[in-house]
Residue frames relative to the residue before (quaternion, step in Angstrom):
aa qw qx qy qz dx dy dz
X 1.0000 0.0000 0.0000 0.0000 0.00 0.00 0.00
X 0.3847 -0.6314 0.5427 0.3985 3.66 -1.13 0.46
X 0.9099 0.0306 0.1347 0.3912 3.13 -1.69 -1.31
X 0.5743 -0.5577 0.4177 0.4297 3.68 -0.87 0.41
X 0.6017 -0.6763 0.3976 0.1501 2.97 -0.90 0.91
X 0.1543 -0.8512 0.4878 0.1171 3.47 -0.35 0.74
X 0.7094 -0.6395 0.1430 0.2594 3.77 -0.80 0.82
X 0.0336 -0.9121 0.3930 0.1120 3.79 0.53 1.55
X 0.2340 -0.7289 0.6418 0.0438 3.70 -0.63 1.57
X 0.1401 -0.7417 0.6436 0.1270 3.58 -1.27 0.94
X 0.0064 0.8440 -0.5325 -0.0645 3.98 0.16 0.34
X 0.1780 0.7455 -0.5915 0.2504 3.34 -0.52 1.82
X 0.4919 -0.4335 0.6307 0.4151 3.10 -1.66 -1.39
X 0.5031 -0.5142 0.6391 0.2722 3.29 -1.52 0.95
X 0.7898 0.4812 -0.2086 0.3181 3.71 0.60 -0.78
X 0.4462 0.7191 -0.1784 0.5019 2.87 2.23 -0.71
X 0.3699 -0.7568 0.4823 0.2404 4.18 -0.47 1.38
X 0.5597 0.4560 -0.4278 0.5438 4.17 1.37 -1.19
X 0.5346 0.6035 -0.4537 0.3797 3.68 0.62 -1.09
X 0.8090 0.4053 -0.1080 0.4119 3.77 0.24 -1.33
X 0.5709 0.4897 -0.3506 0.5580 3.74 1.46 -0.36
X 0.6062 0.4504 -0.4361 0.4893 3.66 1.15 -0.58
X 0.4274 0.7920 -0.1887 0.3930 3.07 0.35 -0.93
X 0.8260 0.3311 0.0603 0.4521 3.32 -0.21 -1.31
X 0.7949 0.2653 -0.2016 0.5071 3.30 1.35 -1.40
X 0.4758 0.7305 -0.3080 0.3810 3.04 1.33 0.58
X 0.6600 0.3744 -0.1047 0.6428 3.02 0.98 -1.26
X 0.4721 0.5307 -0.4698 0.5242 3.94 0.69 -0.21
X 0.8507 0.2313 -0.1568 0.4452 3.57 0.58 -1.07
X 0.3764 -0.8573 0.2496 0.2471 3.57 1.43 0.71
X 0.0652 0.8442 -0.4607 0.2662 2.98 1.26 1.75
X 0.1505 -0.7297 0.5535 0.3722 3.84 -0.10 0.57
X 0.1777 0.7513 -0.6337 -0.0498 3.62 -1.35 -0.03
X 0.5423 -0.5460 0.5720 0.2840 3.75 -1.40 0.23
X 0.2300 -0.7508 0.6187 0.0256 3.54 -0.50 1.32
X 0.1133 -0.8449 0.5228 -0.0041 3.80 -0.24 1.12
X 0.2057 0.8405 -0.4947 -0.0812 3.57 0.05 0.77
X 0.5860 -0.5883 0.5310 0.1689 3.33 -0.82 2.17
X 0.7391 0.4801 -0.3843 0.2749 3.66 -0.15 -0.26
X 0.6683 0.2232 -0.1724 0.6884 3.27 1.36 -1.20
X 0.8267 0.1543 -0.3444 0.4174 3.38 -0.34 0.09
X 0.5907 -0.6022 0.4988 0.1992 3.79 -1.26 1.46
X 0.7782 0.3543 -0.3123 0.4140 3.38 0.56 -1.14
X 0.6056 0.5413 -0.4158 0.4090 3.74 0.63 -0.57
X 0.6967 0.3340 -0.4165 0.4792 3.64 1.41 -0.48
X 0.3041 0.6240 -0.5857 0.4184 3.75 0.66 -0.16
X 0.7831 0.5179 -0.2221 0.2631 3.48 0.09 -1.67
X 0.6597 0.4809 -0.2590 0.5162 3.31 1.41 -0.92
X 0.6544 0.4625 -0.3719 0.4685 3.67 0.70 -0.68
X 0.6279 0.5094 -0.4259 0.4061 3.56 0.82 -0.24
X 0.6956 0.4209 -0.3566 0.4602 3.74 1.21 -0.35
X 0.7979 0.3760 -0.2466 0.4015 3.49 1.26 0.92
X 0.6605 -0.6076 0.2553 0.3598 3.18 -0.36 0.77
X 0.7349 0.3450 -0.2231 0.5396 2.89 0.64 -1.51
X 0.4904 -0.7309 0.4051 0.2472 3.98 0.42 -0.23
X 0.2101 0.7690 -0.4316 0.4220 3.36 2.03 0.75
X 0.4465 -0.6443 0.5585 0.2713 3.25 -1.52 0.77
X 0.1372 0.7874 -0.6001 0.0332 3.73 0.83 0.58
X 0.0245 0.7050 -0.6891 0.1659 3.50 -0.93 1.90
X 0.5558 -0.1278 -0.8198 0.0519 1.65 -2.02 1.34
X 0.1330 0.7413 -0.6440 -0.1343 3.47 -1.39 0.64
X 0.3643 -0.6108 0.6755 0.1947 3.71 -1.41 0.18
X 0.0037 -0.5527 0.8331 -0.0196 3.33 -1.64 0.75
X 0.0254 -0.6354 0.7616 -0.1248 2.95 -1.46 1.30
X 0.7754 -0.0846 0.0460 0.6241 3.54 0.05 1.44
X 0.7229 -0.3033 0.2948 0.5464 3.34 -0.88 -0.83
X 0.4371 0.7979 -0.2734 0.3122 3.62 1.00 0.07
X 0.1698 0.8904 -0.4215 -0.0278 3.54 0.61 0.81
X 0.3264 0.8601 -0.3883 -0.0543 3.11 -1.01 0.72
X 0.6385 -0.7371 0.1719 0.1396 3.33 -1.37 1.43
X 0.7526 -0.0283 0.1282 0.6452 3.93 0.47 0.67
X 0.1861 0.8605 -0.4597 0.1166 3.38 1.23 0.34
X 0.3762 -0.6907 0.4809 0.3875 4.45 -0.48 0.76
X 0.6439 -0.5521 0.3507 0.3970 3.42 -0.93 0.28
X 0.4943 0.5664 -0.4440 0.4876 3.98 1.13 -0.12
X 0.6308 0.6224 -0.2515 0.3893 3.79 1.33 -0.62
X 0.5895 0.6543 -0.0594 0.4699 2.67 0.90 -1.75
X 0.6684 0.3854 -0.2750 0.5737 3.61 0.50 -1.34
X 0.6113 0.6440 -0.3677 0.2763 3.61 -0.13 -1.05
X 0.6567 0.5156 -0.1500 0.5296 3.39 1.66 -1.54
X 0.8130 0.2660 -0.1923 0.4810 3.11 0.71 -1.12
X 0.2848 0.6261 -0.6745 0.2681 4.68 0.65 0.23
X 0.7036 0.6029 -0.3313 0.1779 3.34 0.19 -1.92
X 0.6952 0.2456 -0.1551 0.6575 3.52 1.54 -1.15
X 0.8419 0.3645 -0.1586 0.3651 3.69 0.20 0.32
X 0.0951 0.8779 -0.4134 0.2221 3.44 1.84 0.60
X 0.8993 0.2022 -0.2610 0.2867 3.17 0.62 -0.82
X 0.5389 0.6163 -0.3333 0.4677 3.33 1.95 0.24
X 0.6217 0.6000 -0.2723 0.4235 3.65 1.04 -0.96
């Protein structure tokens, strides 16, 4: 493994398909992370409107550390996550 790992938060919808491709391509690549779903739970969406100006529930996002990012493609995505995961990915 690389660098300690810093804390990966997915804030979506169980009901939500980008929600469920993260997800999926996560755990395919046995990334641990904290699956936030903004629908059922108020505070997890509080959280998301705070990482946006406009104060929209814009899901799917990823935090990777302080790193946010929105619908990111999977060439992205990786980029965030080698540094902690070099030798699984």
């Amino acid at each position: 493994m690389g660098d300690p790992c810093p804390e990966i938060r997915l804030f979506g919808s169980a009901r939500c398909h980008k929600t469920q491709y993260y997800m999926e391509f996560m755990d395919s690549l046995k990334v641990p992370y904290v699956f936030m779903d903004v629908e059922k739970n108020e505070d997890y969406a509080r959280e998301l409107r705070a990482h946006y100006e406009n104060g929209k529930l814009n899901f799917p996002t990823l935090r990777v550390g302080d790193k946010r990012l929105r619908n990111p493609s999977e060439k992205e995505l990786l980029k965030w996550l080698n540094p902690y995961f070099q030798q699984s990915i």
